[in-house]
N, C-alpha and C positions, 0 to 999 in steps of 0.2 A: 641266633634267634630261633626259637623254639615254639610250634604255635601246637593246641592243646586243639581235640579234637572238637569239642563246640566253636572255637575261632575259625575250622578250615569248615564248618557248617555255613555259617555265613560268608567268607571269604572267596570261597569257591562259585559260589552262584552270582556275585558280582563282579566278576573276572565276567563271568558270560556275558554280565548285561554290558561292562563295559567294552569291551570284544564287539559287542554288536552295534552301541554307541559310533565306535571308532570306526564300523564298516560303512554305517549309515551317511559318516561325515565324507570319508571319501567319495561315494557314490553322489551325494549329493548335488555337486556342479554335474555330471553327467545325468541324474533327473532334469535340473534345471537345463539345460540345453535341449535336451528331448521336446520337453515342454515348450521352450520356447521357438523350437521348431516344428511344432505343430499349430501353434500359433500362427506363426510365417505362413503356411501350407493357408490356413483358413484364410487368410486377410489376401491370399495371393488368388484362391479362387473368387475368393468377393468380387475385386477389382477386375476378374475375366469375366464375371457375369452383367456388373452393374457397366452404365454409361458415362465416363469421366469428364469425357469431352464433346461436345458436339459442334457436328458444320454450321456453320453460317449460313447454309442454303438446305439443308436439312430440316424442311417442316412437312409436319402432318398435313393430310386435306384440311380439317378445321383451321389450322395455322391459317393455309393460302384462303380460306376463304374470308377468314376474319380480316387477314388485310387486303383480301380485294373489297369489301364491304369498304374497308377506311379509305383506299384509292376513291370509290365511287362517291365517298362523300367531300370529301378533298375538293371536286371541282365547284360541287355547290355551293362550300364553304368559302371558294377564290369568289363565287358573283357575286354571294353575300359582299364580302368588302368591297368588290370594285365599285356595289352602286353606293353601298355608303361611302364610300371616298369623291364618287360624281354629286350624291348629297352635297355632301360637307365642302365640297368645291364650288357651288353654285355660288355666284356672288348675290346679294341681297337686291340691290337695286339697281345692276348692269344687267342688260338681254345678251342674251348667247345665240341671237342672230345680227350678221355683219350682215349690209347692203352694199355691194361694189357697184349697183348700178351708179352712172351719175352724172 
């Protein structure tokens, strides 16, 4: 097979492109891993900066003050019902004083 010199004009310059094709393909998962190891690196520093988890006894000043305000209303809110409950226990037409004299 015999190629004429206008055939090795074109022929020749697409050996290169595919040459460079073929280099690109093998490089390719080693981009891809790079990448997705700098990826990693970022999501690894997020998670050292941001808060995942927090204590159960870990609150701010606001925190403890907001629930000492609920504590303090807590017991007002217990007498509220205990007199509505002496309310709603009163009997209608028996007295809630006993005489033992007698």
């Amino acid at each position: 097979m015999s190629l004429k010199g206008i055939e090795l004009q074109i022929a020749i310059p697409r050996t290169f492109d595919a040459g460079k094709l073929t280099e690109q393909k093998q490089q390719q998962p080693q981009i891809d891993q790079g990448h997705a190891q700098s990826l990693n690196e970022k999501e690894v520093l997020k998670n050292r900066e941001t808060v995942l988890h927090t204590d159960k006894y870990a609150k701010t000043n606001s925190d403890a003050n907001s629930s000492q305000q609920e504590r303090e209303r807590e017991p007002s809110a217990r007498n509220r019902q205990q007199r509505e409950e002496e309310k709603k226990a009163m009997h209608p037409y028996k007295g809630s004083f006993v005489d033992f004299t007698g």
